[in-house]
TIZA-18343 format. One record per residue: residue number from 1; residue in one letter; x, y negated, z of N, C-alpha, C in turn. Coordinates in steps of 0.001 Angstrom, whole numbers. Last residue first. Example, Ala and Ser with C-alpha at 12.3 -4.5 7.8 and 13.67 -1.06 7.14 Angstrom:
TIZA-18343
- 2 | S | 12850 | 2250 | 7080 | 13670 | 1060 | 7140 | 12900 | -30 | 7870 $
- 1 | A | 13190 | 5690 | 7800 | 12300 | 4500 | 7800 | 13200 | 3300 | 7800 $
end
This chain:
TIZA-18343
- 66 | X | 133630 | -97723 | 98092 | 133517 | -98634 | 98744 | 133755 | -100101 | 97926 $
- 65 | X | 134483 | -95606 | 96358 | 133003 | -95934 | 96415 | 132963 | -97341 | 96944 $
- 64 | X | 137232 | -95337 | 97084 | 136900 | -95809 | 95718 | 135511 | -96210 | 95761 $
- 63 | X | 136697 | -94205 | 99557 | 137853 | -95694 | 99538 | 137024 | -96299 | 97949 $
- 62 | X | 135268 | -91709 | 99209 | 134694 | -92808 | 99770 | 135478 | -94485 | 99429 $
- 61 | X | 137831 | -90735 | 98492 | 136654 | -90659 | 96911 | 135860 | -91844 | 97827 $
- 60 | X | 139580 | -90632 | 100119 | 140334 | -91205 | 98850 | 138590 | -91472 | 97992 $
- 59 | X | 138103 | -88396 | 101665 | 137960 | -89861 | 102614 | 138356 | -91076 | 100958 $
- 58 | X | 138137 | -86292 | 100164 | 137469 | -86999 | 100569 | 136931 | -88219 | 100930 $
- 57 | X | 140730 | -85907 | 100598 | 140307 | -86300 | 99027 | 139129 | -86728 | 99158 $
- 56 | X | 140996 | -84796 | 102904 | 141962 | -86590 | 102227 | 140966 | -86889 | 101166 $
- 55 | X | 139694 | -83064 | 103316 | 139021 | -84338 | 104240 | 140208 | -85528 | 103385 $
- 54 | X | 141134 | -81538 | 101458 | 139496 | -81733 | 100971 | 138557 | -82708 | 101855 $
- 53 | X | 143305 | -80704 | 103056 | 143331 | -81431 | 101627 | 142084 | -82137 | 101185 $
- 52 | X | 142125 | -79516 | 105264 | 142583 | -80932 | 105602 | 142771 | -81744 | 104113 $
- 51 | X | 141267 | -77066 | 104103 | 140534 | -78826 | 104750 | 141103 | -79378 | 104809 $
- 50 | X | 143889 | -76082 | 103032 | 143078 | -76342 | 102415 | 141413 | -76895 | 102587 $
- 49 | X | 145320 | -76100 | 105763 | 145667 | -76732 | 105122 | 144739 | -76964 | 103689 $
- 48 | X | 143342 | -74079 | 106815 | 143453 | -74920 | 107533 | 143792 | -76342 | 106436 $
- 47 | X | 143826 | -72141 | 105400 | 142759 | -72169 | 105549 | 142502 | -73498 | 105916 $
- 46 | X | 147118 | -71484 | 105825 | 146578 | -71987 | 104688 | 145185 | -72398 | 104544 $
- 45 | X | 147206 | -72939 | 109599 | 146786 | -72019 | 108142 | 146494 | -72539 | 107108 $
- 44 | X | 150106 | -75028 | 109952 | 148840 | -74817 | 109704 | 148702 | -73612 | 109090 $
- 43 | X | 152847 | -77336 | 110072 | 152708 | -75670 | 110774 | 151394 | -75667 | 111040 $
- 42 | X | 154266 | -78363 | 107565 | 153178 | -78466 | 108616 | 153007 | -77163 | 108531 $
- 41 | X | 157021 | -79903 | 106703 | 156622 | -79008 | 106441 | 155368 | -79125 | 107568 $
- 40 | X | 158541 | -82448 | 107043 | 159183 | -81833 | 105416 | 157810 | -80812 | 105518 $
- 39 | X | 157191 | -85761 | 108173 | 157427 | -84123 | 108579 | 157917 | -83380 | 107257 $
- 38 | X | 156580 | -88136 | 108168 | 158174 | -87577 | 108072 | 157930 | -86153 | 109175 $
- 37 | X | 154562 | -89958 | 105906 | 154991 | -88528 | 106311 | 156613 | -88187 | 106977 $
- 36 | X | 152691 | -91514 | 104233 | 153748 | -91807 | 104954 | 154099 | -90264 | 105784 $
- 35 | X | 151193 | -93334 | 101503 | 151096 | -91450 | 101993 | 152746 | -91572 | 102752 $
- 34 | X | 149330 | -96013 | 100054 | 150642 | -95170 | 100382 | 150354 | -94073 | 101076 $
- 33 | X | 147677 | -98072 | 97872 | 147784 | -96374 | 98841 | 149275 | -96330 | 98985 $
- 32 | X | 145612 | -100395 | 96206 | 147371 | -100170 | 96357 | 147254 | -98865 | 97442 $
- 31 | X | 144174 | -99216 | 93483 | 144234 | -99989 | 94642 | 145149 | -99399 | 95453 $
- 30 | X | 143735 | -98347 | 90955 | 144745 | -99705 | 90861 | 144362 | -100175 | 92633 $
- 29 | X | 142513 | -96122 | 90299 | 142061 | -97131 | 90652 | 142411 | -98275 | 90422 $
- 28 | X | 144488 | -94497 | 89371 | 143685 | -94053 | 88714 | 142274 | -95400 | 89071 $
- 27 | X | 147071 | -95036 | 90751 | 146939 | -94893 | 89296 | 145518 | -94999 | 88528 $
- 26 | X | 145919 | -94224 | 93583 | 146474 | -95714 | 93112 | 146472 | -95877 | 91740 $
- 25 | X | 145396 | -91070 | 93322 | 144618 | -92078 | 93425 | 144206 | -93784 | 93102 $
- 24 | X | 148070 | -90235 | 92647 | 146951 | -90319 | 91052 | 145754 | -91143 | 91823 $
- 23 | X | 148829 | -90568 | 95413 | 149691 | -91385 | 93860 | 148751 | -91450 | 92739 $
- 22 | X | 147455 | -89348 | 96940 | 147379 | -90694 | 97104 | 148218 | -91567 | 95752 $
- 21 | X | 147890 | -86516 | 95915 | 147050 | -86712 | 96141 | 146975 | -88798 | 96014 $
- 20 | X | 150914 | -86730 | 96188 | 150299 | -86409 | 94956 | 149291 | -87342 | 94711 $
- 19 | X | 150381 | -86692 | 98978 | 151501 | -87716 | 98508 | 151135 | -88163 | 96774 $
- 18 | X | 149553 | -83979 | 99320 | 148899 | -85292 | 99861 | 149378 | -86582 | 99293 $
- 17 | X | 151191 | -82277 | 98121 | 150204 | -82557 | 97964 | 149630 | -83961 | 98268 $
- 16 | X | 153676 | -83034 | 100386 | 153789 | -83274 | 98469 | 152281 | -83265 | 97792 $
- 15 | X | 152634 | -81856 | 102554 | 153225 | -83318 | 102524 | 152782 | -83676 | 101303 $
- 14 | X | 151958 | -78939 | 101885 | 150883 | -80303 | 102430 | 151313 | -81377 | 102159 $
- 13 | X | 153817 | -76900 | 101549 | 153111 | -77912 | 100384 | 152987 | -79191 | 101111 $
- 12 | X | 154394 | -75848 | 104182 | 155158 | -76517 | 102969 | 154923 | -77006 | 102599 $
- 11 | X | 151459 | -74619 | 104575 | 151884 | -76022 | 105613 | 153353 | -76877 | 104561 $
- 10 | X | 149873 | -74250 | 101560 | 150566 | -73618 | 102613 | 151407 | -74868 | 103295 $
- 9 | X | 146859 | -73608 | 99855 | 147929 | -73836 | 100535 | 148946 | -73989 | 101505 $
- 8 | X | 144155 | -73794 | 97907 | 145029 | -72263 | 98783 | 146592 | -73080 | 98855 $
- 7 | X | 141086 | -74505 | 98357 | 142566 | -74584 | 97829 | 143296 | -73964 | 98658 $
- 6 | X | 138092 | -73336 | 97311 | 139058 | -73383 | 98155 | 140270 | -73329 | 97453 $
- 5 | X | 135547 | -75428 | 95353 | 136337 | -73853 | 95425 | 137515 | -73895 | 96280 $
- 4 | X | 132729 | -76313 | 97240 | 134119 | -76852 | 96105 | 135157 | -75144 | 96355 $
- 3 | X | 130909 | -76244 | 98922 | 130501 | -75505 | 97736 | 131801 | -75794 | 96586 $
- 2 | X | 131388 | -78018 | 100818 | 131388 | -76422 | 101372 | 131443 | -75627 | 99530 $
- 1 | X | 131246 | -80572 | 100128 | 132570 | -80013 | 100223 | 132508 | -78499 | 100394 $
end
């Protein structure tokens, strides 16, 4: 993960990303995901918010290995 090019986003985004994130996952597998959220916005650095994207996508690439 250290060597992936940084995503640059902002606590706004995060939800819709992540949501993204878990929709092309189900599509792209066929194993059922949901992405539950009732925050509209996350109060993070963009620094911040671009790990936390790269521990989902992460954890989404292990689900598929498994």
């Amino acid at each position: 993960m250290q060597d992936l090019r940084p995503l640059r986003l902002k606590g706004a985004d995060m939800p819709a990303f992540i949501e993204e994130m878990v929709t092309r996952f189900e599509a792209a597998t066929g194993i059922e995901a949901r992405f539950e959220c009732e925050l509209d916005r996350v109060e993070l650095f963009p620094h911040s918010c671009g790990e936390l994207a790269r521990l989902v996508q992460e954890a989404l690439a292990n689900v598929r290995k498994a």
